[in-house]
N, C-alpha and C positions, 0 to 999 in steps of 0.2 A: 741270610738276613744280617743285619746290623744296626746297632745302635747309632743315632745320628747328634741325639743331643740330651743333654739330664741336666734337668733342674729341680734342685730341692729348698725346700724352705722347711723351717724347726725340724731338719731330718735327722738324726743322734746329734752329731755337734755342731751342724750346720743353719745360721739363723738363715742364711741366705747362698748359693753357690750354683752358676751354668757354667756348664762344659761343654763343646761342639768337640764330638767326633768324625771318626773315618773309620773306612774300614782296613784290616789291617793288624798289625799290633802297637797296640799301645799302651805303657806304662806308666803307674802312678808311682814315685818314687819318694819315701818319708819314712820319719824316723815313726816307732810305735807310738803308737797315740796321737798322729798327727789328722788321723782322718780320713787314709787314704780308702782302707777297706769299708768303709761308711758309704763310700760311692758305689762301689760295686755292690753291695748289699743292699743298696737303693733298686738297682738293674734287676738282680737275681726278684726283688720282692715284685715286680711287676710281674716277672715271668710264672714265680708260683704262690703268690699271694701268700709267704711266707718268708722268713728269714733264717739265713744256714747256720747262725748263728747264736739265735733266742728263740725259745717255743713262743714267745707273746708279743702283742703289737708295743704294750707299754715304755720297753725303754729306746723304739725309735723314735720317738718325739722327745725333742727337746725338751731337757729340762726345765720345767716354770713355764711351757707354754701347754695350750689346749688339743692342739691338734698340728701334725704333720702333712707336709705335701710331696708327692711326687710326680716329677712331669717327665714324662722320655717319649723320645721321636723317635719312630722303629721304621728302619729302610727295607720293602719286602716286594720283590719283584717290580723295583720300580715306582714302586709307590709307598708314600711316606704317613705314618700312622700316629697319631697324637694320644698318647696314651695316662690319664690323672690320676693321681688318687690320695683321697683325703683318707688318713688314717686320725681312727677316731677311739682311741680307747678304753673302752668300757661302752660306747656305742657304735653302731653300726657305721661301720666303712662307706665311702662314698666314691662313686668311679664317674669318669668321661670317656668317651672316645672322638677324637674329633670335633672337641668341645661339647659333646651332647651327652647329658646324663643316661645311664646305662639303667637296669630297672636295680640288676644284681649288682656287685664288683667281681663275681668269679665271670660276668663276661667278657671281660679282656683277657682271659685264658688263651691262650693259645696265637695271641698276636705274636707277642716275645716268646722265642723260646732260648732257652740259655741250659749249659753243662759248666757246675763250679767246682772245681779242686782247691779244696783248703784244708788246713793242718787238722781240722775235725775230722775227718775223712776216716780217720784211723778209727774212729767208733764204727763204720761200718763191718772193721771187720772184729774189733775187738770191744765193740760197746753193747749195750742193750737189743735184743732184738728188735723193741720201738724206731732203734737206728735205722736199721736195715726195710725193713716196713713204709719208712719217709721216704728212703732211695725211691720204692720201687713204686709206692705213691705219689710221687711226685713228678717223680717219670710219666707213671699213668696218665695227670691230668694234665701234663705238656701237652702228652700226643691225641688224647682224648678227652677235651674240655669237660664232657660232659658228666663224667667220671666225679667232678669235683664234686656235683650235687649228690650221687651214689654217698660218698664219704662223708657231707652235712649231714644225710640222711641218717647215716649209719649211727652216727654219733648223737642225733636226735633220738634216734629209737632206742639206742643204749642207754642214754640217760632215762629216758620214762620207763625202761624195763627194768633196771634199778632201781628205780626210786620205788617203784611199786615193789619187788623184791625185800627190799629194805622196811618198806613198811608192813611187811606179809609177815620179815623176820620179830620185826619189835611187838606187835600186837600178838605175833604168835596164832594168827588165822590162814594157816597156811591149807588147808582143808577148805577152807570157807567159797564159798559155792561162785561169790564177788570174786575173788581171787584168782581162782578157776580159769573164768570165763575170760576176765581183762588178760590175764598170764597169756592163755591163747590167742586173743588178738596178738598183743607186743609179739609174740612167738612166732606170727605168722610175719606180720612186719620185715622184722629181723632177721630172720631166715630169708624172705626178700631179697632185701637191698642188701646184707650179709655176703651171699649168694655172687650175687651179681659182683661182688667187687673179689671175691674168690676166686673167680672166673676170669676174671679180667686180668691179673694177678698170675694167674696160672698160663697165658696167655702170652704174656710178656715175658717172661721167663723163659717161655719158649724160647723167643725171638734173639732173647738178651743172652742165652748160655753160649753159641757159638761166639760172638763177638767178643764173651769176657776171655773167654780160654785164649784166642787169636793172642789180644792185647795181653793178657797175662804174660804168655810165652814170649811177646814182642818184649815188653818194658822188663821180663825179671831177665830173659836169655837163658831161660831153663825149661828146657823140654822135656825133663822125665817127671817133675812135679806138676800134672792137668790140675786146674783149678776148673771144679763142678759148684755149681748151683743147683739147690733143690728147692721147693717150698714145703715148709714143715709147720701141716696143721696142725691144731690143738684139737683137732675131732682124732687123732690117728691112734690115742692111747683109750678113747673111749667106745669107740664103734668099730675098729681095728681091719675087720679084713673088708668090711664092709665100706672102707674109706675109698669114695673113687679116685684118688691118688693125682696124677695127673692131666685131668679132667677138664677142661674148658666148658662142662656144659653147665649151666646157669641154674636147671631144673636138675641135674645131680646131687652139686652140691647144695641148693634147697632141701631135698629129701635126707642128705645127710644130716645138715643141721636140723630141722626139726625132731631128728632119731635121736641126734645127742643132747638136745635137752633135753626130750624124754627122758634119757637116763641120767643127765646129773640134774632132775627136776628138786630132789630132795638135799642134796647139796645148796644147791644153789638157794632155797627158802630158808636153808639154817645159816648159809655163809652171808645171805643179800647181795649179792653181786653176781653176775652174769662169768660164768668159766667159762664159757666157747665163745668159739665165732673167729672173724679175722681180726680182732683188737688185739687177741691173745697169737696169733701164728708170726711166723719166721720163715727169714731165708737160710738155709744151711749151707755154708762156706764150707770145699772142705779143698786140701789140698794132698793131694795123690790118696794114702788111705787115710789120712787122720782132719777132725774138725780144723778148721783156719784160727777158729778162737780158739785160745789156750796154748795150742801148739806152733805157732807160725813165728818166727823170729821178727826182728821191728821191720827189716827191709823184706822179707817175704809181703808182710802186711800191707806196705807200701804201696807195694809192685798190687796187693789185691786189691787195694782202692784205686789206685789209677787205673789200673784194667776195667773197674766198673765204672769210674767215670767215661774213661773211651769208651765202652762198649753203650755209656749209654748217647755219648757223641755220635758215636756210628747208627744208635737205634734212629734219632731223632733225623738224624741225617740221611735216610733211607727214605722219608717219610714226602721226600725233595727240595727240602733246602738246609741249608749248613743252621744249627743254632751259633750264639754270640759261645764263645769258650772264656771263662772266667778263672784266672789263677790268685788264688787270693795266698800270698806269703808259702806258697809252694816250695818255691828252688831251694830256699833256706834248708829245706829239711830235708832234700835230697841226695843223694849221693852221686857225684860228677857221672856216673853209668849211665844212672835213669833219669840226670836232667838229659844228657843229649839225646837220650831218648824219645823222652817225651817233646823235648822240644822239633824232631821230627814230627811226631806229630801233629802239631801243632800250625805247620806252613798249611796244612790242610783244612784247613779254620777260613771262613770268610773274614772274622772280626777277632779277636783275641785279646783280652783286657789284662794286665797282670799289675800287682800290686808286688813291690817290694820294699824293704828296707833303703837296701843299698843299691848304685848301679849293679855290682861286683854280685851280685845275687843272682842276675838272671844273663843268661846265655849269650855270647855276643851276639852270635845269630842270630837272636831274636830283639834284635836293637831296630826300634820303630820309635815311633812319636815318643816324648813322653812328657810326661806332667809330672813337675816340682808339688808335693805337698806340704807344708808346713803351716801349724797352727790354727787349720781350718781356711786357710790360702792357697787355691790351686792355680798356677799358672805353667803357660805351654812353654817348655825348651827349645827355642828356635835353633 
């Protein structure tokens, strides 16, 4: 697939800006702050209704205006897909497709789908596990739209099992028969859709571990350091051997999680806040014996983000068609080894979008179209 055309209005610095693409590689070339990554960050947000660069919708709309647009043409077997969306913040998002209002906005999922490497990347292997968590989330609801409502869900049910937590904590009626009763529904809930996004998670992982090792070994050229993936629950220090570990099955890890709030129930009514579930789990990097965080030098790090970018390139791409591959100020930070590396892989890309600096940034061989940025001015380099 590929992107055919984007147009944005009040989108971060853009009052107004269309681009007609191809497929191919193509280059946006400007100085920082000119605007260039604002476009691809427009593409990427189609694809997962989020941005690789802000957890919030608020600072893509322009400043002093109400609301933000996006419009992209997505090319996919031939047939060409019109894809809107009014970003509304602090209210409900608004979607098209083909000019026809959608009920939800997450049902444009899965029209676009896109793999971005940008200079953030390095939090997946050295940031928060929340980092790592979005990777594999997001991946998820690329390849499995439906995923995205498991995730609404989850985050509905965690905030009402909180909030009732929290209020069980301040009144101090943690006994109380009302409390009881409501805790067991949220419980059941949560263990649910909990559950199911556990599974799904543990699933992907599968699929995703061959492919990261491959690319690892490809992009670092080091074959005695295997880089593993694990998924490391937050039930495993509380219910221990009784953790079904590797598990895909939906009804497993339901009966685990319902076990382990069982046992941190008195915790959890003194602390008000929810310790288990997948909000709290992680992915565990590790490279030959030791963790990848803490221990991995900058370019080992590198070499483990790009490898999980490809590997999630390859996922998607298994699925039967290529996604768009997005490089946002990439080559800047790499080393002359792993750009011509990567940039091998990268001929293998139906579409390929790269933002840089300078021309002298990115790889001769991957000299395609490109686009002059400046100012919030994008014009094509004939």
């Amino acid at each position: 697939m590929w992107v055919s055309q984007l147009s944005l209005t009040d989108f971060r610095s853009y009052p107004e800006v269309e681009v007609q693409l191809e497929p191919g590689v193509t280059t946006f070339v400007g100085r920082n702050g000119q605007g260039k990554t604002n476009l691809i960050e427009a593409i990427g947000y189609i694809a997962t209704l989020g941005s690789h660069r802000v957890a919030s919708d608020a600072p893509l709309v322009r400043f002093g205006t109400e609301q933000g647009f996006i419009r992209c043409g997505v090319q996919s077997y031939e047939r060409e897909t019109l894809v809107e969306i009014a970003i509304l913040p602090g209210r409900a998002n608004k979607a098209r497709i083909n000019r026809s209002p959608v009920p939800r906005v997450r049902d444009v999922l899965g029209i676009l789908r896109v793999v971005i490497f940008a200079p953030e990347d390095l939090a997946l292997v050295k940031g928060d596990p929340s980092d790592r968590r979005k990777y594999i989330d997001d991946l998820l609801t690329q390849r499995t739209p439906r995923l995205a409502g498991t995730r609404a869900d989850l985050d509905r049910v965690l905030k009402q099992r909180n909030a009732l937590l929290k209020s069980a904590r301040a009144s101090r009626r943690s006994n109380d028969e009302y409390i009881d009763s409501t805790l067991q529904v949220w419980n059941e809930q949560f263990a649910t859709v909990g559950a199911e996004l556990i599974a799904a998670r543990q699933a992907l992982l599968s699929d995703l571990s061959g492919p990261a090792v491959a690319n690892y070994a490809f992009v670092s050229q080091d074959e005695q350091a295997v880089l593993k993936l694990a998924y490391q629950s937050s039930l495993s220090q509380i219910i221990g051997d009784d953790l079904p570990e590797e598990s895909t099955s939906k009804e497993e890890w339901k009966l685990a999680l319902l076990q382990a709030m069982a046992v941190v129930r008195k915790d959890e009514l003194d602390r008000g806040i929810t310790l288990v579930g997948p909000q709290r789990d992680d992915v565990l990097l590790t490279l030959g014996p030791v963790p990848a965080k803490g221990y991995a030098s900058h370019g080992e790090s590198w070499s483990i983000a790009l490898a999980l970018r490809l590997a999630a390139f390859d996922i998607l791409r298994s699925d039967g068609e290529d996604p768009v591959l997005i490089l946002d100020d990439v080559f800047a930070e790499l080393d002359s080894a792993r750009r011509e590396r990567l940039a091998m892989r990268l001929h293998e890309a139906t579409q390929v979008l790269i933002t840089a600096a300078v021309d002298a940034d990115v790889p001769i061989e991957l000299l395609g179209s490109r686009f002059r940025v400046d100012a919030g001015k994008v014009s094509h380099d004939h």
